[in-house]
N, C-alpha and C positions, 0 to 999 in steps of 0.2 A: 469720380467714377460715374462712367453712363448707367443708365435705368436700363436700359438692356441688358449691360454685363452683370448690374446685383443682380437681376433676374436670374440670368443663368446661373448667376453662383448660388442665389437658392434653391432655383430649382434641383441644381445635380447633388447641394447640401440634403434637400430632401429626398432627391430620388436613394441616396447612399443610405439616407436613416432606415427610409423605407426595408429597402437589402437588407441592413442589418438587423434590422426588427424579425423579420420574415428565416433570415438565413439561421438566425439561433436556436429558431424552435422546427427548422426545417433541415436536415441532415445531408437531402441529396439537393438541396439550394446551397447550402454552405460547402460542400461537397465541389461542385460547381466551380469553385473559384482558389480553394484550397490547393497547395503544392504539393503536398503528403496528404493522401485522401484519409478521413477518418474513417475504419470498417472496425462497427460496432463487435465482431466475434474477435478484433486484436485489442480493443482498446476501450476502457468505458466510454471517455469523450475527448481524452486526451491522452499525451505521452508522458506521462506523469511517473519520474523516477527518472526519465532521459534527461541529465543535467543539463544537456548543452541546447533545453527549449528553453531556460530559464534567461541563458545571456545570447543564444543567437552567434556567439564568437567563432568563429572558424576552427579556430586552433584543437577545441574539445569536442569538433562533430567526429565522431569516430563510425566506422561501419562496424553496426551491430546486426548480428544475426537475425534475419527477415523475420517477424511475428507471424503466428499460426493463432488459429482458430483457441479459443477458453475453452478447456475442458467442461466446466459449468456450464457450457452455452451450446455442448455436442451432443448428441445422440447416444455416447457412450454415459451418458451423467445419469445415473438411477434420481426412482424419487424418494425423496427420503426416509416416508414408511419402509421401504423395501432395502433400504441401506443396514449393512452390517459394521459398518465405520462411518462417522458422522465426521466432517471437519468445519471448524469454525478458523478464521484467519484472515490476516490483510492482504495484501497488494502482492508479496514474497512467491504465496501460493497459488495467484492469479497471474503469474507475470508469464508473459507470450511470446518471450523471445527462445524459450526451450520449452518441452513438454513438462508439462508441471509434478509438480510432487504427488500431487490428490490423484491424476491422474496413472502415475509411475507406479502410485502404490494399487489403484484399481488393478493395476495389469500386473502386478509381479506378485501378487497374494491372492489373486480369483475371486477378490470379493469386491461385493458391490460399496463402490464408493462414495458418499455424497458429499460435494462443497458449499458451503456459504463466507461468501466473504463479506465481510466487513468494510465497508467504506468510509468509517472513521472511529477515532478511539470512543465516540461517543454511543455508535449504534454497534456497541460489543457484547449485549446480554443474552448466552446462547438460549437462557429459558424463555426469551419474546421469539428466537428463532423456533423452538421447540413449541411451542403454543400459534404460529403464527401457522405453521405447517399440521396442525394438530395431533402433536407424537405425544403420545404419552406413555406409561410405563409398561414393560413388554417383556419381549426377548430382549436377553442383554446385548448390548449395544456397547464399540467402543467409541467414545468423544476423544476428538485432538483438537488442543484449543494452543493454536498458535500465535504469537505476537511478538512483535519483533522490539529490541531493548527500547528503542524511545520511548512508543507508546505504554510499557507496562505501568508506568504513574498511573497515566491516564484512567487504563483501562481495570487497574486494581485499587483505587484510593480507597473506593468505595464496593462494601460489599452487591454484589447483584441476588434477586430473586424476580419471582415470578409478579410480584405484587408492581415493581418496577413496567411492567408491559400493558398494563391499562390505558393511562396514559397517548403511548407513544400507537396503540392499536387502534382508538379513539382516533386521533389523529389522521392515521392514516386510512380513514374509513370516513372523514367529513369531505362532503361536497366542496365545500368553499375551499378547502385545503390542495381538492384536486383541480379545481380551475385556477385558484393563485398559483399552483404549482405549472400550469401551464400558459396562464400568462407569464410569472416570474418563474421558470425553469432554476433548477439547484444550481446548477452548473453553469449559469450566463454571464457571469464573470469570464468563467475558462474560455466559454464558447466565444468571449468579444476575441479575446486575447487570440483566440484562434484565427482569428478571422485578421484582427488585425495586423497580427506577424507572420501567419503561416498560407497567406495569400497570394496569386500568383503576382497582384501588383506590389506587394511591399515586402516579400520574403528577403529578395538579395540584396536590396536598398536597407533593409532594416541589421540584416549581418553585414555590412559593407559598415555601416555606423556605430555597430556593435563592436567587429573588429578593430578597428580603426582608434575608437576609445580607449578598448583596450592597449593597445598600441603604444599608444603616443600618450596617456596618461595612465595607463595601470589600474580603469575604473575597469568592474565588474559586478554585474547581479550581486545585491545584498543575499540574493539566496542561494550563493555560491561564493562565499569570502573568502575558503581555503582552497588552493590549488596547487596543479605541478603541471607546467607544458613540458612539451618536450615529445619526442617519438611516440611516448605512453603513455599519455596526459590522464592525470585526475580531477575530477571535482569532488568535493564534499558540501552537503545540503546542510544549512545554517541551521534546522532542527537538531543536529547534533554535535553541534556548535557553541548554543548559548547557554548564558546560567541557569535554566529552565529544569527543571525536572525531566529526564530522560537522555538529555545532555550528557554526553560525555564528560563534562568540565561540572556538573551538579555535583554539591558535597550534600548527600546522602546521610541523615539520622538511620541508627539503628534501628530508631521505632517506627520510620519511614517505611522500613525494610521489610521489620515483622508485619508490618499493617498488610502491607502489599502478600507477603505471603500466606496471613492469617485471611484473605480475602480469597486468595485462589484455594488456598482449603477447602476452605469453605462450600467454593464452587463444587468442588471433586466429592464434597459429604452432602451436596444435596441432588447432584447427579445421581448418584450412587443410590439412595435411601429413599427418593421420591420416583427413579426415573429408571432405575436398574440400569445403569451405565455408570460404566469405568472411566474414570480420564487419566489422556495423556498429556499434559504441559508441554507445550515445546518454544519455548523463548529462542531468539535469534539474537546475533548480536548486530549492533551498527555498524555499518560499514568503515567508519572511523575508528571505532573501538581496537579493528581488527590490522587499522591501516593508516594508523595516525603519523605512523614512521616515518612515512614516506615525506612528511613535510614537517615532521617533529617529534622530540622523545617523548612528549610529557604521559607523566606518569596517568596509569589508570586506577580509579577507586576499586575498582573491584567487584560493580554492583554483581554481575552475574554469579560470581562465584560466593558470593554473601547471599544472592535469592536460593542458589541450588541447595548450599549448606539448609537454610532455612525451609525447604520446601521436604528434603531429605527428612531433617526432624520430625517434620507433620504426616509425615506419609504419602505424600503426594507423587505420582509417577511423572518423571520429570527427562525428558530424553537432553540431555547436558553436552553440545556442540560447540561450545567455546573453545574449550582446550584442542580439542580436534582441528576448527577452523585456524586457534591461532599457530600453531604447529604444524600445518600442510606447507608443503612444499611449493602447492598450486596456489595461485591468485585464485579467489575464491568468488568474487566481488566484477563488476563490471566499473574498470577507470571510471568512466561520465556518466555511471548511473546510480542510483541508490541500492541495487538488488545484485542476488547474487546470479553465477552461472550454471551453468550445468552439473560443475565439479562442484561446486556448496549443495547443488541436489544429491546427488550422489553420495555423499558422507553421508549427509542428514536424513537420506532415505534406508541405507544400512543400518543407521542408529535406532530408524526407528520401527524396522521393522524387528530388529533384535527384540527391540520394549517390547512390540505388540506379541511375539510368541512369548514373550517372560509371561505375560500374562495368562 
């Protein structure tokens, strides 16, 4: 090899690093070069739940309905002092391909709505959100603390209090925390990945290699094992998959069950007694749970209707959608995504506005 061409191959090796260095922590540089532009009011940072970014395959890119603006991120989002329903929840009640639940319910009850989502089962304790916003005990208020079946493990192993938000507020109030956070972005993982598949130079060369795999050896994304092609293609996401806690396929101790429910109590008696709010529980199921048929019988443990029986005992207000979702007539779920559509909002916004006047 001549000394000119390793030149150029370093050079353009580092002019690439360079871009990628720049492009991850720069939105309209990565922007730039992307096929599907990110816009932060659709999307945190990625399309996370759209199965078919995980393998790139053609066969599962389906046309989904165009993302609109986060309710949390509009002009209609009160702030949460002045909120008369408080919601806490994942990805379900943040999802942008229909008008969201938090905001369905703003508009069809005249009250002021506030959302916080959750962006992992770890940063789930609503008393760090309640302390971080400085609410304290008031006018009553109602809390809806949403989660959908995977994460309940997670998100119930362990009791939450307020003592739990020192910590994590600490944190996120050190200097060094917020310049490591902007050298090392959360998200720079997602953001390579973005960059490196969802590019205009390597988008259709990377599906062309993806299908083609597919294809001719039947490989596919380990975080898409279960599927159905065909006119109406499915994926299902390997979190609800494996032997893990929150799994579908997890065998479940009874005292697993009570812990989990003896936790959300819990949460509802110190809402209540320190904070003068009511809570609503509103657990969802997995999308497998509801639609495992479609590529096999096996039997389901039962977790949801063993958490509601158990949640029922303790007094806990618990808006119960399983039976509903599993008995509709309507696909309730998006094939190639993890969430549901319009019609899973719909039930679940009936259900739970009945709860909120029971109260």
């Amino acid at each position: 090899m001549s000394e000119r061409l390793l030149k150029i191959i370093i050079y353009t090796a580092g002019a690439f690093c360079l871009f990628a260095f720049i492009a991850i922590r720069s939105l309209p540089v990565l922007n730039s070069v992307l096929v599907e532009k990110i816009i932060p009011e659709h999307w945190e940072f990625t399309k996370y739940g759209d199965l078919y970014y995980f393998n790139y395959i053609s066969h599962f890119k389906e046309d989904m309905p165009t993302p609109i603006r986060k309710y949390r991120l509009s002009e209609k989002h009160p702030d949460p002092s002045e909120a008369e329903i408080l919601i806490f929840g994942d990805s379900f009640l943040d999802f942008s391909r229909q008008v969201t639940l938090p905001e369905r319910l703003n508009d069809t009850l005249d009250e002021r709505v506030f959302y916080h989502r959750f962006l992992s089962p770890q940063q789930s304790n609503p008393f760090c959100v309640l302390s971080e916003y400085d609410i304290g005990p008031g006018d009553p208020k109602i809390v809806i603390y949403e989660a959908v079946e995977r994460n309940i493990p997670f998100k119930f192993d362990q009791p939450y209090s307020y003592s739990l938000c020192d910590g994590d507020m600490a944190s996120k109030n050190s200097k060094v925390d917020k310049i490591a956070s902007m050298v090392f972005p959360a998200n720079m993982e997602e953001m390579y990945r973005q960059l490196l598949k969802g590019s205009v130079f390597t988008t259709d060369l990377f599906a062309l290699s993806s299908t083609m795999k597919f294809n001719m050896f039947g490989y596919i994304s380990s975080q898409t094992p279960v599927y159905k092609t065909g006119e109406e293609p499915w994926l299902f996401f390997d979190k609800q998959l494996d032997d893990e806690p929150g799994s579908y396929y997890y065998d479940y101790s009874l005292e697993q069950i009570e812990r989990y429910c003896d936790n959300i109590a819990h949460m509802s008696e110190v809402l209540e007694e320190t904070m003068n709010m009511k809570l609503v529980f509103l657990p969802l199921p997995n999308k497998y749970t509801l639609y495992h048929t479609v590529v096999n019988n096996d039997p389901y443990f039962e977790f949801l209707p063993l958490l509601y029986a158990g949640l029922r005992q303790r007094n806990v207000t618990c808006v119960e959608v399983y039976e509903d979702f599993l008995h509709s007539e309507e696909v309730l779920y998006y094939g190639t995504d993890t969430h549901w559509n319009k019609k899973g909002v719909d039930i679940t916004l009936h259900k739970l506005i009945e709860t909120i006047n029971a109260l």
